[in-house]
C-alpha positions as CSV (number, residue, x, y, z in Angstrom):
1,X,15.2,13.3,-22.0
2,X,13.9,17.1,-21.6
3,X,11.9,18.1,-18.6
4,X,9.0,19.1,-21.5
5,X,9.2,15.3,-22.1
6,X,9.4,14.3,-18.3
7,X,6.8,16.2,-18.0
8,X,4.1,14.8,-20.9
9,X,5.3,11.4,-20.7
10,X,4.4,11.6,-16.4
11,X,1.3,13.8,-17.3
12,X,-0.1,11.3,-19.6
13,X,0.7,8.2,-17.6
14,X,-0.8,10.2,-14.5
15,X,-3.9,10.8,-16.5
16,X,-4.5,7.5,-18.0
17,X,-4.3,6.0,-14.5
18,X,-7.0,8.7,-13.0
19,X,-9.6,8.3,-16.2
20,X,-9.2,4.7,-15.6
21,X,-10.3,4.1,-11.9
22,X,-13.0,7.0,-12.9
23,X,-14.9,4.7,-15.1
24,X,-13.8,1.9,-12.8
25,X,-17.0,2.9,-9.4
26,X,-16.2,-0.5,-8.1
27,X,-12.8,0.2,-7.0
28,X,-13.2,3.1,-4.9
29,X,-16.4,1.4,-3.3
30,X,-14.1,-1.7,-2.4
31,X,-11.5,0.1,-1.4
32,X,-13.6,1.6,1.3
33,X,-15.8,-1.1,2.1
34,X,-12.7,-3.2,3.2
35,X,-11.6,-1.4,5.9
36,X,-14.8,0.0,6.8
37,X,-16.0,-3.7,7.8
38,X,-12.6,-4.0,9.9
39,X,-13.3,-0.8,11.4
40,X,-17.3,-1.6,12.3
41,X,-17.3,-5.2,12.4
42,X,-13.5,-6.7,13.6
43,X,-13.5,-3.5,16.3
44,X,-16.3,-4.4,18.0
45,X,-15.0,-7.9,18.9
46,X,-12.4,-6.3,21.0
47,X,-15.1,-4.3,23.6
48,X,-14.5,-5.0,27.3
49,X,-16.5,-7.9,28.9
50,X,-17.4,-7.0,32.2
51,X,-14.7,-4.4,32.7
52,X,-11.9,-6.3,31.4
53,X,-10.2,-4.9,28.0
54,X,-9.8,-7.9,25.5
55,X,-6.6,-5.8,24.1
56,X,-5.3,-3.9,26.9
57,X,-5.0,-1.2,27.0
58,X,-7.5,-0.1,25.2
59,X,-10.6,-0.3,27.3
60,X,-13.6,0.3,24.8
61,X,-14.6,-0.1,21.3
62,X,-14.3,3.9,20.5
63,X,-10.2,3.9,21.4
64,X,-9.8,0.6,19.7
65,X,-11.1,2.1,16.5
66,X,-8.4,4.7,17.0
67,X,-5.6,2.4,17.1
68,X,-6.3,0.0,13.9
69,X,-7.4,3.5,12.1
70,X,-4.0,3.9,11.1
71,X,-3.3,0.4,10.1
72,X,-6.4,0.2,8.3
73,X,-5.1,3.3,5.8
74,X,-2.2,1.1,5.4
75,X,-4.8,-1.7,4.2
76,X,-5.9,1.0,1.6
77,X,-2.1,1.7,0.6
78,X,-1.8,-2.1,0.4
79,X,-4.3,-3.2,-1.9
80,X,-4.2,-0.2,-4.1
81,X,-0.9,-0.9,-4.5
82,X,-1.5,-4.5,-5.7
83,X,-4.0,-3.2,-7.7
84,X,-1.6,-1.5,-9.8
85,X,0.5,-4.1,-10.1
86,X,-2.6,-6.3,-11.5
87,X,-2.9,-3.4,-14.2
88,X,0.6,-4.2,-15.3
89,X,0.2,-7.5,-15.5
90,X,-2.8,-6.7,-17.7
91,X,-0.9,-4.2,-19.9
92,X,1.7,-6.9,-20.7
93,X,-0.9,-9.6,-21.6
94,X,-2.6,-6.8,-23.8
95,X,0.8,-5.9,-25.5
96,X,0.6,-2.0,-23.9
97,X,3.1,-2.5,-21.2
98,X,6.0,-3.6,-25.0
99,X,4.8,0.2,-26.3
100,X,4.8,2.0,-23.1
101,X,8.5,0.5,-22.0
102,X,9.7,1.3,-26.2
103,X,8.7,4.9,-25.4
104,X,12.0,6.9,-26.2
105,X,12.0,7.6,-22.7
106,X,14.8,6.0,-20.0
107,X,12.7,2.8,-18.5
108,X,13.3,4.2,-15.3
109,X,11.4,7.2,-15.7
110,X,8.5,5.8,-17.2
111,X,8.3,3.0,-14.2
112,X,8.7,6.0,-11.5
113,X,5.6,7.7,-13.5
114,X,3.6,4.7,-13.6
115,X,4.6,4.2,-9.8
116,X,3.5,8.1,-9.3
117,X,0.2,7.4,-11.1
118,X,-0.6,4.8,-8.9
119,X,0.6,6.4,-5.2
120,X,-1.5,9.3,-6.1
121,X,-4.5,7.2,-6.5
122,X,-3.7,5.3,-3.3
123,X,-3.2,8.6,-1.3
124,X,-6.7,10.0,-2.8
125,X,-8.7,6.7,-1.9
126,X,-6.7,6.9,1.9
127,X,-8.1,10.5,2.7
128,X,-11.6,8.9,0.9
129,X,-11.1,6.3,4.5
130,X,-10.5,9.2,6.8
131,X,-13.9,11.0,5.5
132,X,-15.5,7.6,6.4
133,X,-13.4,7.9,9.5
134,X,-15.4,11.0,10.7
135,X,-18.5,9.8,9.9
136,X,-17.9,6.7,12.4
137,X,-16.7,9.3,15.1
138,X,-13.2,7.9,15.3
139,X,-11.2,11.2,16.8
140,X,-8.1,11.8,15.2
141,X,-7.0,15.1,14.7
142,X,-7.7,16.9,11.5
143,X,-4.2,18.5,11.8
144,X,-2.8,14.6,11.9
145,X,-4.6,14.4,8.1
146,X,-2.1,17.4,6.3
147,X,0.6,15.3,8.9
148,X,0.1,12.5,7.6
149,X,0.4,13.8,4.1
150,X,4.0,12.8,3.5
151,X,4.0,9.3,5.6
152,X,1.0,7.9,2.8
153,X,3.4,9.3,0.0
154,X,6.1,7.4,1.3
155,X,4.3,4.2,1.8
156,X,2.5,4.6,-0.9
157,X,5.6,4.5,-3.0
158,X,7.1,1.6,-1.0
159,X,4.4,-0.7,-1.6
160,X,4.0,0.6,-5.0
161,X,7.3,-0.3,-5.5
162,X,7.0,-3.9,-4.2
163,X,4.1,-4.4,-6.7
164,X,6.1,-3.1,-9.4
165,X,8.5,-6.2,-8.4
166,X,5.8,-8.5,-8.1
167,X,4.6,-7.7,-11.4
168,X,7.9,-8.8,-13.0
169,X,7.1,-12.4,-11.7
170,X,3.4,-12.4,-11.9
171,X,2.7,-14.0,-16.1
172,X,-0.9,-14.6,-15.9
173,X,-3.6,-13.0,-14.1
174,X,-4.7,-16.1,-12.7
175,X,-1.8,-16.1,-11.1
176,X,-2.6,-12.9,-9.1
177,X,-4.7,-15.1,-6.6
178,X,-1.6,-16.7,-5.3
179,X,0.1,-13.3,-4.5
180,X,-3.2,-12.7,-2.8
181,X,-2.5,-15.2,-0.5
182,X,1.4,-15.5,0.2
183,X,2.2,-11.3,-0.1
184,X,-1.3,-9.6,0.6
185,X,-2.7,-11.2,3.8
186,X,1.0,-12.0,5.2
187,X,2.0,-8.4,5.6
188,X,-1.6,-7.2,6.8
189,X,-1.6,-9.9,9.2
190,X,1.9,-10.0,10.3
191,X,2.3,-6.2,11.3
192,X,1.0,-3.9,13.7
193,X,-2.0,-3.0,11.9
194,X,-4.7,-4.6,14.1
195,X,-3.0,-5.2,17.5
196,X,0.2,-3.5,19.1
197,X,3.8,-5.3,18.8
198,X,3.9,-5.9,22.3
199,X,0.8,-7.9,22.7
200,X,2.9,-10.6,20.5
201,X,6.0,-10.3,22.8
202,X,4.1,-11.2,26.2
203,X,2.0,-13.5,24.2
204,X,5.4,-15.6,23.5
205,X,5.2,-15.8,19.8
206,X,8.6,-14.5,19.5
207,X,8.9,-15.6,15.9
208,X,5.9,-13.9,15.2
209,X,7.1,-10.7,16.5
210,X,10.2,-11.2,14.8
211,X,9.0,-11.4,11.4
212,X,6.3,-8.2,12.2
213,X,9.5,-6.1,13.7
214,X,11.3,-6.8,10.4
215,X,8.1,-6.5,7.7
216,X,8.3,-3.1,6.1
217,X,4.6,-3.1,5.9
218,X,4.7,-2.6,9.4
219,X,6.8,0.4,9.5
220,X,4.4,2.0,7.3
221,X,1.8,1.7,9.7
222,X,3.8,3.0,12.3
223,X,5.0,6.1,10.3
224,X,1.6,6.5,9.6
225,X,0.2,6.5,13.5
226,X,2.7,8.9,14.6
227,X,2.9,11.3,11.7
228,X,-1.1,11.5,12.4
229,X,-0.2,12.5,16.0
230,X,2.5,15.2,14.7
231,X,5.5,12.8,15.6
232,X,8.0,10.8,13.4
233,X,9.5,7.4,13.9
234,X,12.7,8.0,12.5
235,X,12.8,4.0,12.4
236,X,9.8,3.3,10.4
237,X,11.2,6.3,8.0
238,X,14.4,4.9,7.2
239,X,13.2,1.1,6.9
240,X,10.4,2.9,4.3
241,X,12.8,4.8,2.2
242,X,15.2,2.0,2.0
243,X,12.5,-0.7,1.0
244,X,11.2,1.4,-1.1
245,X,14.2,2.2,-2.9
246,X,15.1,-1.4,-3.0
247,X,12.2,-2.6,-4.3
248,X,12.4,0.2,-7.0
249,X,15.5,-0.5,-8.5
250,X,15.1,-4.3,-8.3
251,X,11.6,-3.9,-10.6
252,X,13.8,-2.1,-12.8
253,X,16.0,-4.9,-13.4
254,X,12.9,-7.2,-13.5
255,X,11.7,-5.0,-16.6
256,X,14.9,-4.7,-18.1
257,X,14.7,-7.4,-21.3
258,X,18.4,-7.5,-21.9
259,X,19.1,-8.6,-18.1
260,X,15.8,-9.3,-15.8
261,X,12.5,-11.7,-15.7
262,X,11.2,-9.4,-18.3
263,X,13.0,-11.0,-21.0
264,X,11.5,-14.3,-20.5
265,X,7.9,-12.9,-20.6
266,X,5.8,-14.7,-22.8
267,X,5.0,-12.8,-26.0
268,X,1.2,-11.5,-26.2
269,X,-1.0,-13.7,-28.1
């Protein structure tokens, strides 16, 4: 593999995936129109009654808005990612994921530009959110947005990378309903991304908090929050990187005929 060839090969893949949400309106519209409901709608459940903060210690709507922000461009990360793993289940059913992965390319390169592709796309729709952000009046620094830059790459890539994985196992698109409900919503819920760690802890639900504390989505949020705020969890970094990494290689062994689930695909009709 030459660089020239690196380069086409992640040039076109990059391309394909851009043209394709361009002719595909719907996507960027739901992509916003998710979290914007939890940012409006979910957010103003929280307000103080009579004084008292529902979610301490966040007194009013406005400073609630601020804290599920963050988690909320993790929602965008999340479902994009998903997304893209949908597409490859597509592909294969089509017979364009056999072509792409016969490219005289190494399999690992072409995954990695596929994965590219799609973090690119999730970063663009995220920035899409904090435009909407401003329009709703929810202060966050713009400083926090070039911050941030780096922490929705790296998530981006991590959760890419776990739909990559999920696409090894996912045969049908039918199927993608299930992953909806046992991978999706689990991780949103079971994170920090709509209520601090600590309100689980003196709520008692210790195995709640247990599974949140060790959920990677959650460290993505949390990477997220403070790199907006010009800080870095070195925590949420390293438990990012390394799930990310994981989940990378294991898709590669999912997509690897001789050895993964790959080779007991069924063949396209």
């Amino acid at each position: 593999m030459t660089p020239t060839h690196a380069l086409h090969a992640m040039q076109a893949l990059g391309s394909r995936e851009v043209i394709k949400f361009w002719h595909q309106k719907g996507r960027l519209f739901s992509a916003l129109v998710r979290p914007a409901l939890w940012l409006i709608v979910f957010g103003a459940g929280f307000q103080s009654v009579s004084g008292v903060p529902v979610v301490p210690p966040y007194d009013t709507y406005v400073e609630y808005q601020v804290y599920i922000a963050p988690g909320l461009l993790g929602m965008v990360l999340l479902f994009n990612s998903m997304q893209s793993s949908l597409s490859m289940v597509y592909d294969r059913e089509m017979g364009l994921m056999r072509l792409l992965l016969t490219a005289p390319l190494p399999r690992w390169y072409l995954l990695l530009c596929k994965l590219m592709a799609g973090t690119l796309l999730s970063v663009l729709q995220a920035y899409a959110f904090l435009l909407l952000c401003v329009l709703f009046d929810v202060d966050m620094p713009l400083i926090g947005w070039l911050y941030a830059l780096p922490a929705l790459v790296l998530g981006g890539m991590m959760l890419g990378s776990l739909g990559l994985l999920l696409s090894v196992h996912i045969k049908q698109l039918e199927n993608f309903a299930g992953t909806m409900n046992f991978v999706i919503f689990p991780m949103f819920f079971i994170s920090s991304a709509l209520y601090p760690l600590s309100k689980l802890a003196a709520s008692g639900a210790e195995i709640i908090y247990t599974l949140a504390r060790f959920n990677p989505f959650t460290h993505t949020i949390e990477l997220i929050r403070f790199a907006l705020y010009g800080q870095l969890n070195a925590i949420s970094l390293a438990v990012v990187v390394g799930s990310g990494i994981v989940f990378f290689v294991l898709a590669v062994y999912g997509y690897d005929p001789q050895r993964g689930m790959a080779s007991r695909a069924p063949n396209p009709a």
